[in-house]
N, C-alpha and C positions, 0 to 999 in steps of 0.2 A: 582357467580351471582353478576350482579353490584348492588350499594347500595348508595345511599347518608347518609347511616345510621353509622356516624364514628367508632364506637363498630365492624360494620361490616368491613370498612378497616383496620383495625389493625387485624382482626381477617385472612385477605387477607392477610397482612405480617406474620402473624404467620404459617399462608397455605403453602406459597412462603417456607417458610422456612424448613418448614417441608420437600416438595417434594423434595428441592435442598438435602439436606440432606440425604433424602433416594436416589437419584440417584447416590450420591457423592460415598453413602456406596457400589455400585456396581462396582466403579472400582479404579483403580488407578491415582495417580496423571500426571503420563505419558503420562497415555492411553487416561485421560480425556484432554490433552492439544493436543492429536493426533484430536481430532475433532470427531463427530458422532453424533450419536442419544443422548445418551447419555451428551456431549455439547449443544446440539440445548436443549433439554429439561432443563438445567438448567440455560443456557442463556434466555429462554423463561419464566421460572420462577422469576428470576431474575425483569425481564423487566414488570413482572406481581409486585415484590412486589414497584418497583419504581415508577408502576402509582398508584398503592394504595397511597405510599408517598404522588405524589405528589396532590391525588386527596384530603389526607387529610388538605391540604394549613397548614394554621398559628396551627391549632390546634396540629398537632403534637410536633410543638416547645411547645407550652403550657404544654402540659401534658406530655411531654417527653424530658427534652429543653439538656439532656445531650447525647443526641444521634444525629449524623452528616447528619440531613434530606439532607440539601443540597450533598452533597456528595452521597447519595442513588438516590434522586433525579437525582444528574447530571450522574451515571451510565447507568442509563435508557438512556438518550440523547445516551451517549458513544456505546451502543450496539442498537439504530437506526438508531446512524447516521455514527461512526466509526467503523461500527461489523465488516469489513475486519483488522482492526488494534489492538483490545482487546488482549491482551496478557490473555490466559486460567491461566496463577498463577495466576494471579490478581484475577477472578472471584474464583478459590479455594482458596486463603488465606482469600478473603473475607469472606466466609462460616467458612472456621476454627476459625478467629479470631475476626469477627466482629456479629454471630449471637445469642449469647448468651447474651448479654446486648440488643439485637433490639428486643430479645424475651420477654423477661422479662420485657422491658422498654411497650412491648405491649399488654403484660398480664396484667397491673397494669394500662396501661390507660384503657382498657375494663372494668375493676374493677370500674374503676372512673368513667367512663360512667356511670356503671353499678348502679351504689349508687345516683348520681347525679339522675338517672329516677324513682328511690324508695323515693325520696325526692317530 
């Protein structure tokens, strides 16, 4: 559901995150670069958690400044504008290696949000 409510986008990345992960858990790394349903929904995920990124603008750099928004951000471009050229390891090593700090980095700005509106 769209939201201009920032607490909301991060919690969009954390979504994004989740589903890639549970898709990722269904098959291999082989089978996922052979292309499928499978592919399209985590590419699709993906592309959902980049426009969160980028709908968060500056404030993610604020509350999260050690995590690579631009590089999230320019993925999203990468799989609208280059989705015949994406190399599938790229989008699975991103998941293995890069989701556990993007989660966490966005659990704790919701947290910040979240105290910031008890204030």
């Amino acid at each position: 559901m769209p939201s201009n409510i920032p607490a909301q986008r991060f919690q969009d990345i954390i979504d994004s995150i989740e589903a890639i992960r549970s898709y990722l858990s269904t098959t291999t790394r082989e089978k996922f670069a052979r292309g499928g349903m499978v592919y399209d929904a985590t590419s699709y995920s993906f592309l959902r958690l980049a426009e969160a990124a980028i709908k968060l603008g500056d404030l993610a750099e604020q509350l999260a400044p050690d995590i690579p928004w631009s590089n999230i951000r320019g993925l999203g471009n990468h799989l609208r504008h280059a989705y015949d050229g994406i190399d599938a390891g790229v989008l699975w090593d991103a998941a293995e290696l890069e989701f556990a700090a993007l989660e966490a980095a966005c659990r704790e700005a919701i947290a910040t949000l979240d105290g910031d509106q008890d204030e």
